[in-house]
C-alpha positions as CSV (number, residue, x, y, z in Angstrom):
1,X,-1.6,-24.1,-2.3
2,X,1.9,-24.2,-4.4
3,X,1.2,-27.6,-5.7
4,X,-2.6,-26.8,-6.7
5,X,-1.8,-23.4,-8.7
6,X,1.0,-25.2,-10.4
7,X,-1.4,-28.1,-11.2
8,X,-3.7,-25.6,-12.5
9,X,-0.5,-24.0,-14.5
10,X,0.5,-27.1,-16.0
11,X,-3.1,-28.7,-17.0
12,X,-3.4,-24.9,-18.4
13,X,-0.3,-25.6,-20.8
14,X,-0.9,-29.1,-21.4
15,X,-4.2,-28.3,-23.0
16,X,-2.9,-25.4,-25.2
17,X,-0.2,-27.6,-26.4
18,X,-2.6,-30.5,-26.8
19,X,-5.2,-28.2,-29.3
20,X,-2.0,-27.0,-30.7
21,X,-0.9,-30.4,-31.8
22,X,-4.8,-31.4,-33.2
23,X,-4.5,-28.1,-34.7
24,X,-1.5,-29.3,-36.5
25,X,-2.6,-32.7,-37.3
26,X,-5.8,-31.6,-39.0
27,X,-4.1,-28.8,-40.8
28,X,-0.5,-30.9,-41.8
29,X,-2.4,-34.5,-43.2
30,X,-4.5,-31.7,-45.0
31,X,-1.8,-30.1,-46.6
32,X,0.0,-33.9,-46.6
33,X,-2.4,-35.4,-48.6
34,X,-2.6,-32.9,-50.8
35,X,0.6,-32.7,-51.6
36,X,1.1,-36.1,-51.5
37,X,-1.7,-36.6,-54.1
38,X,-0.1,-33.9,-56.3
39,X,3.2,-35.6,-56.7
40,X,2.0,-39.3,-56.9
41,X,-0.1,-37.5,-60.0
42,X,2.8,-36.1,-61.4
43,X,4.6,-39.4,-61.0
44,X,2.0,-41.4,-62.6
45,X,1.8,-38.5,-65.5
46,X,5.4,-39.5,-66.2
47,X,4.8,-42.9,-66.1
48,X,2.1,-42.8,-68.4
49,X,4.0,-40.9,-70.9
50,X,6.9,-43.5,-70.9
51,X,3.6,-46.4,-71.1
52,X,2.2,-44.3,-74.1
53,X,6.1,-44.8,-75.8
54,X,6.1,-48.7,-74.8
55,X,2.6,-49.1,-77.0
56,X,3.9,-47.0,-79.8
57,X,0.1,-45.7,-80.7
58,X,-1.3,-49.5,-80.8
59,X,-3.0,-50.4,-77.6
60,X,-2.6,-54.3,-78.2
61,X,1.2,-54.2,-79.5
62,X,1.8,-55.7,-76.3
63,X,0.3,-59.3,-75.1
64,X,-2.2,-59.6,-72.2
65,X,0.5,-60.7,-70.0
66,X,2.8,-58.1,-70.8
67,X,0.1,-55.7,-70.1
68,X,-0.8,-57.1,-66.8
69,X,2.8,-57.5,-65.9
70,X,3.4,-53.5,-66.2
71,X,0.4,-52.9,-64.4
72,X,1.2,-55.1,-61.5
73,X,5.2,-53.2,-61.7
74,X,2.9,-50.1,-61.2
75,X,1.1,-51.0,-58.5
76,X,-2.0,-50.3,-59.9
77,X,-4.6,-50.3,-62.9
78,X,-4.0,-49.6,-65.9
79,X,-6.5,-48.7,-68.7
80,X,-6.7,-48.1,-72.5
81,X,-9.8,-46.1,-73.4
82,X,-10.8,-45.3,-77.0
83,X,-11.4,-41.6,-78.4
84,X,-15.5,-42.8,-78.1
85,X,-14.8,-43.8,-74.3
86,X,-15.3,-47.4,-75.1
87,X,-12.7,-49.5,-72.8
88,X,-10.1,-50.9,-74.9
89,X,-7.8,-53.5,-72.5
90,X,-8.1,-52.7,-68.5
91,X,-5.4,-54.6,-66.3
92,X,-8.8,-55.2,-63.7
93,X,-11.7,-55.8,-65.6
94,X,-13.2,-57.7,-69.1
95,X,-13.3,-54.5,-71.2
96,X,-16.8,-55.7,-72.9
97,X,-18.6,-55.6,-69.6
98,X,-17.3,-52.1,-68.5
99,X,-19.6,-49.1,-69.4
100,X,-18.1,-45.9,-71.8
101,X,-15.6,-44.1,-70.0
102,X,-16.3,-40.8,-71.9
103,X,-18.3,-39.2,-69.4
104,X,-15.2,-39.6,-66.7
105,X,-14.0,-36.3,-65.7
106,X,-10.4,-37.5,-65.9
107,X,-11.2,-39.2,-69.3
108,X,-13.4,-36.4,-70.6
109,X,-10.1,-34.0,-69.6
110,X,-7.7,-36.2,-71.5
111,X,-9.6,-36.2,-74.8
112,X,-9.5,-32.4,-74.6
113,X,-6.2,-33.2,-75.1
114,X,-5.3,-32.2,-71.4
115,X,-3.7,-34.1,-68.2
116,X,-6.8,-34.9,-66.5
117,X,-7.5,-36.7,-62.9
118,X,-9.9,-37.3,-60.6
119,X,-10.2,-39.3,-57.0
120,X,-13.6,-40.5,-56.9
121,X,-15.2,-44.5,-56.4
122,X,-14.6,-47.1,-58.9
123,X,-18.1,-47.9,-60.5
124,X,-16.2,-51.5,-61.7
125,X,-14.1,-52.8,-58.5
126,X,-16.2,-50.5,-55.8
127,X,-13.2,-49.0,-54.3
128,X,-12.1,-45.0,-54.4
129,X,-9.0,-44.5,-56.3
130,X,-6.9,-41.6,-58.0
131,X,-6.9,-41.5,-61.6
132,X,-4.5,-40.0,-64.0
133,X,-5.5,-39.6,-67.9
134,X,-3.6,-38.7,-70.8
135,X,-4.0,-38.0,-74.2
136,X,-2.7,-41.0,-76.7
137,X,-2.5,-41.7,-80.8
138,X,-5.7,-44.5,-79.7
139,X,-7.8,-42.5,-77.3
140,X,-6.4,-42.0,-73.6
141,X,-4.2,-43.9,-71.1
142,X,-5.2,-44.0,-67.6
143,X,-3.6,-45.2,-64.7
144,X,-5.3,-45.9,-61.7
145,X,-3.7,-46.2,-57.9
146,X,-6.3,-47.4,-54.9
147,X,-6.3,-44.3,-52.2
148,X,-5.6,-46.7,-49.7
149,X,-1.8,-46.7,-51.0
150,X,-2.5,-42.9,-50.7
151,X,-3.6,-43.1,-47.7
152,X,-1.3,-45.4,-46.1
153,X,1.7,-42.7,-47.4
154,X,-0.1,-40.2,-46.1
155,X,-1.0,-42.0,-42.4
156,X,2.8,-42.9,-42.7
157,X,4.1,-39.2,-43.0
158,X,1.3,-37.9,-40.5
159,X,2.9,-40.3,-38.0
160,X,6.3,-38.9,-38.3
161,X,5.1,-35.5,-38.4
162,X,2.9,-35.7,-35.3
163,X,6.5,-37.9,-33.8
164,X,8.8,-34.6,-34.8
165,X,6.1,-32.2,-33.5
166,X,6.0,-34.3,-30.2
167,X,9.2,-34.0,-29.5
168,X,9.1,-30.7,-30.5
169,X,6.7,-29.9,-27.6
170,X,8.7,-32.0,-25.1
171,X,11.5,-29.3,-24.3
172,X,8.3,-26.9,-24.1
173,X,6.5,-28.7,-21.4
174,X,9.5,-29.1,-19.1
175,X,10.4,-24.9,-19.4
176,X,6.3,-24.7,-18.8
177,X,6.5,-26.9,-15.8
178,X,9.7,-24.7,-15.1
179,X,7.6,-21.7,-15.5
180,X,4.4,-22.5,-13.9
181,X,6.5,-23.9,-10.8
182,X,7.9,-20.5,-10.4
183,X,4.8,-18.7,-11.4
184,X,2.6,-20.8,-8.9
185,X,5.4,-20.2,-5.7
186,X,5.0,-16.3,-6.3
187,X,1.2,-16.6,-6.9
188,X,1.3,-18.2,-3.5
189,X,3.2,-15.9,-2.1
190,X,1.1,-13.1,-2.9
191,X,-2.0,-14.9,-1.8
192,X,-0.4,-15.8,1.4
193,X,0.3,-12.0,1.7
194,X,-3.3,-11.4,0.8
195,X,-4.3,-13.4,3.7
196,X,-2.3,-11.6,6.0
197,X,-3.5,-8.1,4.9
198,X,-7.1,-9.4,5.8
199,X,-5.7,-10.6,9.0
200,X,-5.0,-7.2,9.9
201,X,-1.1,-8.1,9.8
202,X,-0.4,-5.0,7.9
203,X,3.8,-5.1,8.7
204,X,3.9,-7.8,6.8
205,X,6.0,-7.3,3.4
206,X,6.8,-9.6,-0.1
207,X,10.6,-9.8,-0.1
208,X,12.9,-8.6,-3.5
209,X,9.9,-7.1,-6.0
210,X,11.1,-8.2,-9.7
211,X,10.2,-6.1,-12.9
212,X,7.9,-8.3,-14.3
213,X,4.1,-7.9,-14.0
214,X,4.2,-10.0,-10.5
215,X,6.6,-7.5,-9.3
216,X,4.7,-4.5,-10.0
217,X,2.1,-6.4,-8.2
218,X,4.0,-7.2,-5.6
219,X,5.1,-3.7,-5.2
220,X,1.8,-2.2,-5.5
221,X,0.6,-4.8,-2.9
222,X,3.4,-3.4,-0.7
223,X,2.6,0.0,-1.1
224,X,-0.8,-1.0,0.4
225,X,-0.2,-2.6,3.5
226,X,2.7,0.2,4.0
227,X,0.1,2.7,3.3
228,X,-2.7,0.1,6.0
229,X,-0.3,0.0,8.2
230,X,0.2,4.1,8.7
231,X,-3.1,4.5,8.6
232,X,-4.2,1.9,11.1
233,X,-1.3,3.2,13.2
234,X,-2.7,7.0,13.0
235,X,-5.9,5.6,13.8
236,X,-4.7,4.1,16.9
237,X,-2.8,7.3,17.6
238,X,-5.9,9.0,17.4
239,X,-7.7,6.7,19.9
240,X,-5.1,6.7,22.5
241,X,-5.4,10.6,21.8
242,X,-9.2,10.5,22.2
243,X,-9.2,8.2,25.1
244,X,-6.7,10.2,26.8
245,X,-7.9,13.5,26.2
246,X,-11.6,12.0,27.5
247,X,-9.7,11.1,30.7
248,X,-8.3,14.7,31.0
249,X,-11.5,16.3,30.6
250,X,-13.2,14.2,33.3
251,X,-10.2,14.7,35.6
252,X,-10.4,18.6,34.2
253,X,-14.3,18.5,35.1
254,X,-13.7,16.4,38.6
255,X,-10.4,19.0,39.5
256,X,-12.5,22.1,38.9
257,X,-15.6,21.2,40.7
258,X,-13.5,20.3,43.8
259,X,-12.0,23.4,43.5
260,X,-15.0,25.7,42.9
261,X,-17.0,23.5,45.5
262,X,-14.8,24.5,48.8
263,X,-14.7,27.7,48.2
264,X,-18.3,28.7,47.5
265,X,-19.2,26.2,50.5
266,X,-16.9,28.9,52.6
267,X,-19.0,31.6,51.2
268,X,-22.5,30.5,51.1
269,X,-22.5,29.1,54.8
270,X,-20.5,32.3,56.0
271,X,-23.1,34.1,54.0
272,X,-25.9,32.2,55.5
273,X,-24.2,32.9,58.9
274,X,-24.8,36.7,58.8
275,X,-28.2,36.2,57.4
276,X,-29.5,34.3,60.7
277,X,-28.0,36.9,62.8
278,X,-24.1,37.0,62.9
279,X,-24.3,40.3,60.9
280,X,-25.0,42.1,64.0
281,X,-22.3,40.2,66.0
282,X,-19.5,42.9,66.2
283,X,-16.8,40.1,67.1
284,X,-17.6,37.6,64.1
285,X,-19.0,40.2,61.3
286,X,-16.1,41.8,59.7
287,X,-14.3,38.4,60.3
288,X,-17.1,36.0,58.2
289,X,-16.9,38.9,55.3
290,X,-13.4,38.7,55.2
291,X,-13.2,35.0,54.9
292,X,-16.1,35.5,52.5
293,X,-13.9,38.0,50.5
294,X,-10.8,35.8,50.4
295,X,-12.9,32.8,48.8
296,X,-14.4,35.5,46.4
297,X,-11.0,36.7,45.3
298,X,-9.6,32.4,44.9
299,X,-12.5,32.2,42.6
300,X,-11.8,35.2,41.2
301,X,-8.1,33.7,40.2
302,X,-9.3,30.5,39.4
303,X,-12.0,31.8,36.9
304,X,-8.7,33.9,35.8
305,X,-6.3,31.2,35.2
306,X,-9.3,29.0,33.5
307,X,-10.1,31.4,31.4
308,X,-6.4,32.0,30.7
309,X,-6.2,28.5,29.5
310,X,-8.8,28.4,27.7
311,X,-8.1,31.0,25.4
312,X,-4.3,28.9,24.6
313,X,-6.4,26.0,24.3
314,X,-9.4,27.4,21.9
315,X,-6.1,29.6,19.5
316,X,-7.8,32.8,20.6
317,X,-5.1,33.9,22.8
318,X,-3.6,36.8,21.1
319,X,0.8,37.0,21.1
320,X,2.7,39.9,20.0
321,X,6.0,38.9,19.5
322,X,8.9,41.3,19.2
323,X,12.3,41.8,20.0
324,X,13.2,43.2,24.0
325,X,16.1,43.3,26.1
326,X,15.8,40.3,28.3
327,X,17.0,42.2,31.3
328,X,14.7,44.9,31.0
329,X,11.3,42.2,31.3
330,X,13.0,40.5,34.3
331,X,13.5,43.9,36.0
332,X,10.0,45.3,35.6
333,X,8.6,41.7,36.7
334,X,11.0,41.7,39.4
335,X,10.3,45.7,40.9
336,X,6.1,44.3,40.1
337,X,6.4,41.4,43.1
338,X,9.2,43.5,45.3
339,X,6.5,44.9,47.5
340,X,4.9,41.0,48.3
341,X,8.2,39.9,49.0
342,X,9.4,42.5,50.8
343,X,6.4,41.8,53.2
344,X,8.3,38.3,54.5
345,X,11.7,40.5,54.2
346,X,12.5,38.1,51.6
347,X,15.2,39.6,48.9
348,X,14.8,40.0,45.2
349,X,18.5,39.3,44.2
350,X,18.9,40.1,40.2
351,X,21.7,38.2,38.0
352,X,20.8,39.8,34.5
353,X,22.5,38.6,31.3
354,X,25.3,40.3,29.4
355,X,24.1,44.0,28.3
356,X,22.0,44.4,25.5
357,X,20.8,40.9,25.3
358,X,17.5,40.1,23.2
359,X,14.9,37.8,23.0
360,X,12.2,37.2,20.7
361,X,8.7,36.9,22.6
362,X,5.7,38.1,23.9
363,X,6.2,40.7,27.0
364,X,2.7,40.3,28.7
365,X,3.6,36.6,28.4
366,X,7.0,36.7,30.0
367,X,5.4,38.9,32.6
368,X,2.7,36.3,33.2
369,X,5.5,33.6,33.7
370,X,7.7,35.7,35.6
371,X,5.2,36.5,37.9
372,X,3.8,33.1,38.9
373,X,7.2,31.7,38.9
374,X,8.3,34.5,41.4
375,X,4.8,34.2,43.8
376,X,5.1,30.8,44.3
377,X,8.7,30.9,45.3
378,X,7.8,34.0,47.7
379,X,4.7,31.5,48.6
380,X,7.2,28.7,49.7
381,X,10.4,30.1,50.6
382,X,10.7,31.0,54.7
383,X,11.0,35.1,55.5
384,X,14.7,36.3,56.0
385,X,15.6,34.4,53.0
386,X,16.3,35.3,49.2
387,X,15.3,34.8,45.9
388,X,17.7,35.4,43.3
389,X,16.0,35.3,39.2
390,X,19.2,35.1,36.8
391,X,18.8,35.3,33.0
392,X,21.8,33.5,30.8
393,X,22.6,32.8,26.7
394,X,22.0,28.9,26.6
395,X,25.9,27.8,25.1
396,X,25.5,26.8,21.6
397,X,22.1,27.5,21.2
398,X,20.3,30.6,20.6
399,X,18.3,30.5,23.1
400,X,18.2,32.5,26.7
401,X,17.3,30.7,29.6
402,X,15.5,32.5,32.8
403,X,15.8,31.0,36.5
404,X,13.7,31.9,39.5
405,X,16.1,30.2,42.5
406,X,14.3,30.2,45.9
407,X,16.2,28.6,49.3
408,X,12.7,27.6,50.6
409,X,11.0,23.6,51.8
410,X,12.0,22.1,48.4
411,X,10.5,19.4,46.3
412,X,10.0,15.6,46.4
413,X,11.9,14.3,43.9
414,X,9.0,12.0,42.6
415,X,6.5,14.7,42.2
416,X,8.8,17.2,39.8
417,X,7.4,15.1,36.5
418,X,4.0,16.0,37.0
419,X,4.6,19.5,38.7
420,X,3.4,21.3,35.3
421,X,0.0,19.2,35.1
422,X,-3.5,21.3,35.8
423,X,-4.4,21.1,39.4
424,X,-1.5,19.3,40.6
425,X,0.1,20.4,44.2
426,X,2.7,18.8,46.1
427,X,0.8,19.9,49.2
428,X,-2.7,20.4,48.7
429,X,-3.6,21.9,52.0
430,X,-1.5,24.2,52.1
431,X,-1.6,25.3,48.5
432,X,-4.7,26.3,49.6
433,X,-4.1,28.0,52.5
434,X,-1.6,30.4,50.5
435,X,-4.5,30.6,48.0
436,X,-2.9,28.6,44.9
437,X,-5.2,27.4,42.2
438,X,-3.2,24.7,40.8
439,X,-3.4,26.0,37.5
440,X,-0.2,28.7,37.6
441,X,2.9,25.8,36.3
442,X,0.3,25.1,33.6
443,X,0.2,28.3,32.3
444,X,3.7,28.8,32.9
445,X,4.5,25.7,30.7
446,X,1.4,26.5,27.8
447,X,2.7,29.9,27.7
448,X,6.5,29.0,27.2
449,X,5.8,26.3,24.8
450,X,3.7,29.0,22.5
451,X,6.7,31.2,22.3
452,X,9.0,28.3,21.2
453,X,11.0,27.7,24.4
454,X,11.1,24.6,27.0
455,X,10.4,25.0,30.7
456,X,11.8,22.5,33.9
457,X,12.8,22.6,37.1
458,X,15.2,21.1,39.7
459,X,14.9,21.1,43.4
460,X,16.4,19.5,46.3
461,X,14.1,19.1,49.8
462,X,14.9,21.6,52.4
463,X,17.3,23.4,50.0
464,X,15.1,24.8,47.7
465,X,14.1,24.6,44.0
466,X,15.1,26.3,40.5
467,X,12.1,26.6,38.0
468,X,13.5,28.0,35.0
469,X,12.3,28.4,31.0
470,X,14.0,29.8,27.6
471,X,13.4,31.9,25.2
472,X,14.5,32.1,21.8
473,X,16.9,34.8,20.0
474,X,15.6,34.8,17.0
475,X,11.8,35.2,15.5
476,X,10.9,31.4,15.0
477,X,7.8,31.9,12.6
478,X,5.3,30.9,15.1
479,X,1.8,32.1,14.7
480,X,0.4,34.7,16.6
481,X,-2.1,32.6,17.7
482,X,-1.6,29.8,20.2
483,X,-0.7,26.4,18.0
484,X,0.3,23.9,21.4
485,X,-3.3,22.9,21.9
486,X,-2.3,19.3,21.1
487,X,0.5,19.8,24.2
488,X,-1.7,21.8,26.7
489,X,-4.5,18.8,26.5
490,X,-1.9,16.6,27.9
491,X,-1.4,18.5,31.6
């Protein structure tokens, strides 16, 4: 591709310099011959005026050899014409056979009493000359010179003109060929870039821009694919983001039908039960209702917690934010789940943060968190045992960070990552037994992420688990209204 733009590039040159140099011939052997003709005038003028001293105002003082003699030492013709244009001697031609001169522009000029000349044909010898005519004591003097002569001078100075020019143009070709060799690598180049852009190989970049149009081209060309390449990239963000969030709604979709579908398959064949007779049964009847009112409440908290999320997701979930004691939001959660824990004789133990310690959140929110953090541990932590919640400054941050610490089964290691996903239990059969709807770590996490803090957990198996979350110092500038929907579509 190099070689055929600089082909292209040179041909290019090559024919400007080639009209340029016809241009110059046509327009120089112009101006040549004129000015050639003008000073071989003037020459002969002078040499007329020292042949008009030689015949000393009698055209045949001098013999006929004589007078051819000087004509041949002129190179030329030479005439005498009389004041009635009758042809007195001519160095060519018998004078009685030649017509009257008179009417000859050059001879008509001259007896004005003027320089005349003309370049025309010879109506005698049939061949064009230059004449010069000038006034003399018998009639005129004219010397003629045959334009071949003229011709030949001016042929002869053409030639070294169009020589100088040619050499001239030679250091111009070789800085062309300089030129278009370097003009036709970076055209390439920036085809070859060209390509690749349609290719779809949008990384790809022209090295070292110069200031020079190309550059600027170059640049502008960069610009684009840069500018291609984020927004094919975003684009592919975007899908990955679409695909994933499709997968999410048909596991969200396949999760909550599986969880809506046990229990009201508890209650409708219970219900169906008491219809064909069981109602009247005084050893089954209270039993079925109160199987039939434990699935109603587990919808009841699952339609809860949906809704719940929901609201985070959709930014209608309303957050006041304010400043409160940290220690006073732990203890009301705490004294609100005493009387659940205190029916396994499992102790709330309190470690509260240093005394007048603030943090900038939501309270119904930290009660929400607090609350499912505490009832699962009470869930999953043997009676007899304790539960201690600690809240602590986060060193060099200004944050606070809350712990709920429980001494119960523990977790499998490989299961903490995805502990905070929607419907997600380490065991599911007994999540359901203790009437978990698989959405309460998901809330704990949407709702911690809203307020600006971080949420995790550590555990070790048969020793227990930590689930703990922070909340900032300081007011952050969030909005009031949920902005983590592009988190909570992820779990």
């Amino acid at each position: 591709m190099t070689g055929r733009i600089f082909l292209k590039l040179i041909f290019t040159v090559l024919s400007i310099l080639i009209v340029a140099l016809v241009a110059v011939d046509y327009l120089a052997s112009r101006v040549t011959e004129k000015t050639y003709i003008d000073t071989l005038t003037n020459d002969l003028a002078s040499t007329g005026r020292v042949l008009g001293v030689m015949f000393d105002g009698d055209p045949h003082s001098r013999s006929d050899a004589e007078f051819q003699k000087v004509a041949r030492g002129l190179g030329g013709r030479l005439t005498l014409i009389a004041p009635d244009g009758r042809v007195i001697r001519d160095s060519e031609a018998d004078p009685a056979k030649m017509e009257n001169h008179k009417s000859r522009p050059e001879v008509a000029e001259a007896l004005r009493g003027q320089l005349g000349s003309a370049v025309r044909d010879s109506t005698t010898v049939r061949a064009p000359f230059l004449y010069v005519a000038m006034p003399a004591d018998y009639g005129v003097l004219r010397l003629a010179v045959p334009l071949s002569e003229v011709r030949s001078g001016v042929h002869a100075i053409r030639l070294q003109m169009l020589t100088a020019v040619g050499m001239a143009f030679l250091p111009a070709i070789i800085l062309a060929a300089f030129f278009a060799r370097g003009v036709s690598a970076r055209l390439a180049t920036i085809i070859d870039f060209a390509g690749k852009l349609a290719q779809g190989r949008f990384e790809a970049r022209l090295q070292s821009p110069s200031g020079d149009e190309l550059g600027i081209l170059e640049r502008k060309l960069n610009e684009t694919g840069e500018k291609l390449q984020n927004t094919v990239e975003e684009l592919q963000r975007e899908h990955t983001e679409l695909e994933k969030l499709e997968r999410i709604r048909k596991d969200f979709v396949i999760n909550v039908s599986h969880e809506l579908r046990t229990p009201l398959a508890s209650i409708q064949g219970y219900t169906e039960t008491l219809l064909d007779g069981a109602l009247h049964d005084p050893n089954n009847n209270v039993r079925f209702l109160s199987i039939i009112r434990t699935n109603a409440e587990r919808l009841g908290r699952l339609t809860a917690d949906l809704l719940t999320l929901s609201r985070i997701e959709l930014k209608t979930q309303r957050f006041q934010f304010a400043g409160y004691y940290i220690n006073t939001l732990v203890e009301d959660s705490v004294d609100s789940l005493r009387p659940l824990a205190e029916k396994k004789a499992i102790r709330l133990m309190l470690d509260g943060a240093p005394d007048r310690t603030e943090v900038f959140c939501d309270a119904e929110a930290v009660h929400q968190i607090l609350s499912n953090l505490i009832d699962n541990a009470i869930k999953y932590t043997p009676e007899s045992s304790t539960i201690r919640v600690s809240a602590s400054p986060v060193d060099g941050k200004d944050f606070v960070k809350i712990a709920v610490t429980d001494t119960g089964i523990g977790i499998p290691e490989e299961d903490l990552p995805r502990l905070f996903e929607r419907f997600y239990r380490v065991d599911k059969a007994r999540s359901r037994e203790l009437g978990g709807t698989g959405l309460g770590l998901a809330i704990v996490k949407h709702l911690t992420k809203a307020m600006g803090g971080e949420v995790g957990v550590t555990s070790v198996l048969e020793q227990g688990s930590t689930f703990w979350f922070t909340l900032p110092v300081h007011d952050l500038g969030l909005s009031e209204e949920s902005t983590v929907q592009g988190q909570l579509t992820g779990s």
